[in-house]
C-alpha positions as CSV (number, residue, x, y, z in Angstrom):
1,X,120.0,155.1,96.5
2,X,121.3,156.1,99.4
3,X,119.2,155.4,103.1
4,X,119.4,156.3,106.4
5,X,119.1,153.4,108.8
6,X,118.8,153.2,113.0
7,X,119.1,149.7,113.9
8,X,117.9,148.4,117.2
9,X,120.1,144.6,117.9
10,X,118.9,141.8,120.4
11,X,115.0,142.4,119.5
12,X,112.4,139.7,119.7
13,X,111.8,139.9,115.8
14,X,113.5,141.0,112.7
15,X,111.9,143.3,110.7
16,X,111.8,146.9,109.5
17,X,109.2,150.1,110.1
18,X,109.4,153.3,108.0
19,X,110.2,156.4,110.1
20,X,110.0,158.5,107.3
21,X,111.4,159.0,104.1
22,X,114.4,157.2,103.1
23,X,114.6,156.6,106.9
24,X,114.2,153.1,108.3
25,X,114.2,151.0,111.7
26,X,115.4,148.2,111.1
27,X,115.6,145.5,114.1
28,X,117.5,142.5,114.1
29,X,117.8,139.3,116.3
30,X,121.5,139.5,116.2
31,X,123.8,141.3,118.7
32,X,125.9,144.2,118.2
33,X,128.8,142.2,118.4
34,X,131.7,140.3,115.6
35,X,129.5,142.4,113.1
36,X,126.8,140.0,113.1
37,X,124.3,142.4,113.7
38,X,125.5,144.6,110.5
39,X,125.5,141.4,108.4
40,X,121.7,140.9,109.6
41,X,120.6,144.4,108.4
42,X,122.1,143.9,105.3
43,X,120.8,140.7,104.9
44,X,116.9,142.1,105.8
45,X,117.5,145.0,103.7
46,X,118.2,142.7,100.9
47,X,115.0,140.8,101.1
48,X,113.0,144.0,101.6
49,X,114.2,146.0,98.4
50,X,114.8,142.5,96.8
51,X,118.1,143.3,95.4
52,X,121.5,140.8,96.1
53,X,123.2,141.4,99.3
54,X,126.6,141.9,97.6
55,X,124.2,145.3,96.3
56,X,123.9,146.7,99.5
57,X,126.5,148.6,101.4
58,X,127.3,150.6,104.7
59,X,129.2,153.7,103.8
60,X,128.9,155.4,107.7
61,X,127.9,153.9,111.2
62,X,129.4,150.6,111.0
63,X,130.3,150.5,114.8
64,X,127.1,152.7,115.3
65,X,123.4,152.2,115.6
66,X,122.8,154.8,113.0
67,X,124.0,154.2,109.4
68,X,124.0,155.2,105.8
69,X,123.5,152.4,103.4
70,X,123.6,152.6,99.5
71,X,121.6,150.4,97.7
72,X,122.4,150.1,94.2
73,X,120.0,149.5,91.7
């Protein structure tokens, strides 16, 4: 499954909202820097569908705030 994802870095909380379908906010502690922010999202997005991180994947965005993950099943 593939999902688009707009991440918001250096919020007060982690945690992720629907925007509609297959479209998520997802806003992480970390900042957008030495790809910790990217290895946050994953790791949310991991405990949200609760599939293994090493499932989960960015295909597009990965210097961006906007992404397209794949989640396989």
């Amino acid at each position: 499954m593939k999902v688009s994802v707009r991440v918001k870095p250096n919020s007060r909380e982690s945690q992720i909202e629907e925007i509609g379908p297959r479209e998520l906010l997802v806003k992480v502690k970390a900042p957008p820097r030495e790809n910790r922010a990217n290895g946050e999202v994953i790791e949310i997005l991991s405990k949200y569908f609760k599939v293994p991180r090493a499932r989960i994947s960015i295909l597009s965005g990965l210097k961006s705030r906007q992404k397209v993950v794949k989640i396989e099943d």
